[in-house]
C-alpha positions in Angstrom: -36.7 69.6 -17.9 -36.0 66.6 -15.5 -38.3 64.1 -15.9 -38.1 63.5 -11.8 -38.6 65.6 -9.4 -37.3 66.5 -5.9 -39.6 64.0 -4.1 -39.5 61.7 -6.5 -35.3 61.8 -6.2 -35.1 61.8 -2.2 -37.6 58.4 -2.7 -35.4 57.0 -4.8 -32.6 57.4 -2.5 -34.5 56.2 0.4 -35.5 53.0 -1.0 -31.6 52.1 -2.5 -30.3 53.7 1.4 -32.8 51.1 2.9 -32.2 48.0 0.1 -28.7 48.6 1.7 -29.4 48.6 5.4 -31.8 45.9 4.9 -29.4 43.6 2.7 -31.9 43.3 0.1 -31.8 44.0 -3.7 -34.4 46.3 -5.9 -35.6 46.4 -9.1 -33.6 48.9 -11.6 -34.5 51.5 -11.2 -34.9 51.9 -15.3 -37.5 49.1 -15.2 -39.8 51.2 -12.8 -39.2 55.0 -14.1 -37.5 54.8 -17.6 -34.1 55.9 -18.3 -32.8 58.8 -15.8 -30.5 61.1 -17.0 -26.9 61.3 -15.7 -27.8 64.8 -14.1 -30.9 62.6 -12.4 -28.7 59.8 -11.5 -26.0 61.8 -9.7 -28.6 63.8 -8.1 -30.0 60.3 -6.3 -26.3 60.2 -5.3 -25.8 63.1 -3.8 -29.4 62.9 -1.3 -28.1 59.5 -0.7 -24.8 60.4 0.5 -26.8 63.3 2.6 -28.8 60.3 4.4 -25.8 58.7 5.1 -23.8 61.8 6.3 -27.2 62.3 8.6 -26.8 59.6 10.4 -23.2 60.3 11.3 -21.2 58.2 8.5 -18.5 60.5 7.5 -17.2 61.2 3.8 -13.5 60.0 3.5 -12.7 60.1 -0.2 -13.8 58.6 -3.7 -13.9 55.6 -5.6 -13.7 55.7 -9.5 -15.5 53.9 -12.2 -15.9 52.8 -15.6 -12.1 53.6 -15.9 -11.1 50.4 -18.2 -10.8 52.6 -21.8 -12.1 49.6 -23.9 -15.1 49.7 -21.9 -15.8 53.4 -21.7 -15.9 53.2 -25.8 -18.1 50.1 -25.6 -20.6 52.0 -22.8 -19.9 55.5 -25.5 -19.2 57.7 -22.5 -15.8 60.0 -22.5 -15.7 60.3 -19.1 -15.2 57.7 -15.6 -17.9 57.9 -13.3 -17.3 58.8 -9.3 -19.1 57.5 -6.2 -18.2 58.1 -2.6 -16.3 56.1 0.0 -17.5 56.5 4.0 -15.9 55.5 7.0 -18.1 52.3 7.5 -17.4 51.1 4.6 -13.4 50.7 5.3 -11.7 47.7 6.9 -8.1 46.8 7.6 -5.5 44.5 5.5 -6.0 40.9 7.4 -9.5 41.9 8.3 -12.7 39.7 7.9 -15.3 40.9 5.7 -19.1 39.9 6.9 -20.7 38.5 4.3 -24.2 38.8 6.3 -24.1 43.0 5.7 -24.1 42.4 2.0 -25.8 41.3 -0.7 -23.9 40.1 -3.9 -20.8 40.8 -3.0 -17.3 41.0 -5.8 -13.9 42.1 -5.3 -11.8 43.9 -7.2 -8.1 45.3 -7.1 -7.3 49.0 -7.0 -4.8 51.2 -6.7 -5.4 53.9 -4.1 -4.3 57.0 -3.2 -4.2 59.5 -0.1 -3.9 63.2 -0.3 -1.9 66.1 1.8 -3.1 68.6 0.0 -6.6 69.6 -1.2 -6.5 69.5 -4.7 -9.0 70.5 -7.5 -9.2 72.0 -10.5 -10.8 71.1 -14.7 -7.5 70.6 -16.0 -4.5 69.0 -13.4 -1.1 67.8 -14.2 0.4 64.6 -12.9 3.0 66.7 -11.2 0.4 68.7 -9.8 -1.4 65.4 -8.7 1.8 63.8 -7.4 2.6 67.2 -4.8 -0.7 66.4 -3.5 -0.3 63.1 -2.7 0.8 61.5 0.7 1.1 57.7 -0.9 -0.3 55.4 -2.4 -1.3 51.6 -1.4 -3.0 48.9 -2.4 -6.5 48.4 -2.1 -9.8 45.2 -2.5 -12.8 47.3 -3.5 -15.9 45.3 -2.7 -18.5 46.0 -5.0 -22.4 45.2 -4.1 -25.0 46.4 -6.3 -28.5 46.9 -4.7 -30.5 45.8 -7.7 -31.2 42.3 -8.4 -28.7 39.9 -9.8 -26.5 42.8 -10.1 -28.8 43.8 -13.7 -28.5 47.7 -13.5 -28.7 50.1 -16.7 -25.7 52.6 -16.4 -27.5 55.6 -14.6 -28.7 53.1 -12.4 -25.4 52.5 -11.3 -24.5 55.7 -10.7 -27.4 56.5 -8.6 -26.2 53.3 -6.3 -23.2 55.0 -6.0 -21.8 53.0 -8.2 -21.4 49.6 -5.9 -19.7 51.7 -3.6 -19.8 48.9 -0.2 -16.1 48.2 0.7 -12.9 49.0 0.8 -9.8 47.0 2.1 -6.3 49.5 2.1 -2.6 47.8 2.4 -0.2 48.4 5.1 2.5 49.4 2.8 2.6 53.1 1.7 4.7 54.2 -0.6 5.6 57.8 -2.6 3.9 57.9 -5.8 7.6 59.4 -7.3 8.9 56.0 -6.5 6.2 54.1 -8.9 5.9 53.4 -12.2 2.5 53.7 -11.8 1.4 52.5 -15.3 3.1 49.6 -15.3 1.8 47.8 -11.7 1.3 43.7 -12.3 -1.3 42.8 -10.2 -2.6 38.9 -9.3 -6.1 38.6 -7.8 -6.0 34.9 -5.6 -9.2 33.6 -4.2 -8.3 30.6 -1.4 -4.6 30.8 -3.3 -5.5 30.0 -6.6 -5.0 32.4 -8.9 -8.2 34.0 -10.5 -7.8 37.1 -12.4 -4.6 39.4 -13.8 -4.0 43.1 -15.0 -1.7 46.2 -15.3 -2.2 49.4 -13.7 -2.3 51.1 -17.1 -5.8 49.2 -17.7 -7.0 52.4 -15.7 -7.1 55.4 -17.9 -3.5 54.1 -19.1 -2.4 55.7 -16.0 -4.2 55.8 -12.4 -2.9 59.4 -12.0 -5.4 60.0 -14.9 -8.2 59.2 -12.6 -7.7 61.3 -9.9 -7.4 64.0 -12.4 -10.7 62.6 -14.0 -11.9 63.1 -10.2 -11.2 66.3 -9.4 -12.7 67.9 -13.5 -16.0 65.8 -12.1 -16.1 67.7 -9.1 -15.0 70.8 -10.2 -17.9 70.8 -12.7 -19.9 71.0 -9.0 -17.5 74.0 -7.5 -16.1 71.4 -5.2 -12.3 69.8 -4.6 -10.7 66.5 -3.2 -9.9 67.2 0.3 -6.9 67.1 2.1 -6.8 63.6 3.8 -9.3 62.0 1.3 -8.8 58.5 -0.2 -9.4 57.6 -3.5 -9.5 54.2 -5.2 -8.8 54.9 -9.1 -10.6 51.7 -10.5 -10.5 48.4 -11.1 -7.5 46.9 -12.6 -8.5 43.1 -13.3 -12.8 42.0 -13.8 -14.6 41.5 -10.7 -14.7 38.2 -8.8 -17.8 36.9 -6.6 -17.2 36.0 -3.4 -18.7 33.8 -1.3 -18.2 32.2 2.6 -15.3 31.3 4.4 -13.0 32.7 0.5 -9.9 33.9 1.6 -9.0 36.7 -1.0 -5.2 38.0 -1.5 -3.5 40.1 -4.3 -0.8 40.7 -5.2 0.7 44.3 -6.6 4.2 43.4 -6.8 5.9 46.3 -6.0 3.2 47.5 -3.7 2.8 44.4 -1.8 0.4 42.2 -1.0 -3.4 42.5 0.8 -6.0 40.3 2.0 -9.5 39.3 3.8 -11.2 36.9 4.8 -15.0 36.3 3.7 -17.3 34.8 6.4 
């Protein structure tokens, strides 16, 4: 049996909905009402993404986590973990990011990609993934926990939609056919100095594996990626902390270059 139940999990999503409106951390959640489940956890997810669809935030894709393979082994999970992405939280390449809306902010470099097709299903292809696909671009997830110091057990996390807060997409959009998406050399900058480095394959050894991993989550749930829906497939270098007037840039080589502005 759960050890919460359905009032205790709409509270819970309250309070981390509000820490983020109000730009204020939280205690884990762990610290206050032991260990939740993953069942638990994603169930705090999902009310919270009802709130926010309530008050007329629309759903417009996924983000993807825990998809660096060293560190699923480490965490002893065999799966990624998923959150969602809603239309407040996206901004342009070149845009400024307002440092005032969020707490602990951290960026890190994605790959992401955007769908024509629905697609769904516990056991896709890459070519099936690929006919789906309208491009992909680049893309400057930042991450803000809502617990304090960003100290958060790993249900925790998921339950906070796992940092889900922003997401910056490229200009250039290319067809995933034309990629060798494994093997994408990526350079994150902070005020032009170079701060962090990776390869696409970090993610699942392929990012096309974690919009696989996406749709097998969902489908557990009866549900499937939407046409139209963007997903960002995980980080591909550590996170970096950002603070006022930083000027962030990477660089995908074949993909381009994005940017923002902190202030």
């Amino acid at each position: 049996m759960p050890l919460l139940n359905n009032f205790q999990i709409q509270a819970l999503a309250k309070e981390l909905l509000i820490a983020d409106a109000q730009v204020l951390s939280i205690a884990p959640l762990h610290e206050r009402y032991g260990e939740l489940s993953i069942i638990e956890a994603y169930r705090v997810q999902d009310v919270l993404m009802e709130l926010k669809l309530a008050t007329g935030i629309k759903l417009i894709g996924y983000k993807m986590g825990l998809t660096n393979l060293s560190k699923m082994a480490v965490a002893g999970v065999d799966e990624p973990l998923k959150g969602q992405l809603f239309d407040n939280m996206l901004l342009k390449n070149g845009a400024q990011l307002l440092l005032q809306d969020l707490i602990q902010p951290r960026v890190e470099p994605e790959i992401a990609f955007v769908l024509k097709h629905e697609l769904g299903g516990a056991n896709l292809s890459a070519k099936e993934v690929l006919a789906a696909t309208e491009y992909v671009t680049t893309a400057l997830e930042v991450v803000d926990s809502r617990y304090h110091g960003f100290n958060f057990s790993f249900n925790d996390g998921i339950a906070d939609n796992i940092c889900a807060a922003r997401v910056v997409l490229g200009d250039k959009k290319l067809r995933p056919e034309d990629l060798d998406l494994a093997n994408i050399q990526v350079q994150l900058f902070v005020n032009q100095l170079p701060q962090a480095s990776g390869v696409s394959s970090v993610v699942l050894a392929n990012p096309i594996n974690s919009v696989i991993a996406l749709a097998k989550l969902l489908n557990q749930r009866g549900l499937k990626i939407a046409a139209g829906a963007v997903i960002i497939t995980g980080a591909i270098t550590d996170a970096i902390s950002i603070k006022s007037g930083d000027e962030i840039s990477a660089d995908f080589s074949q993909l381009g270059t994005i940017g923002f502005k902190a202030v």
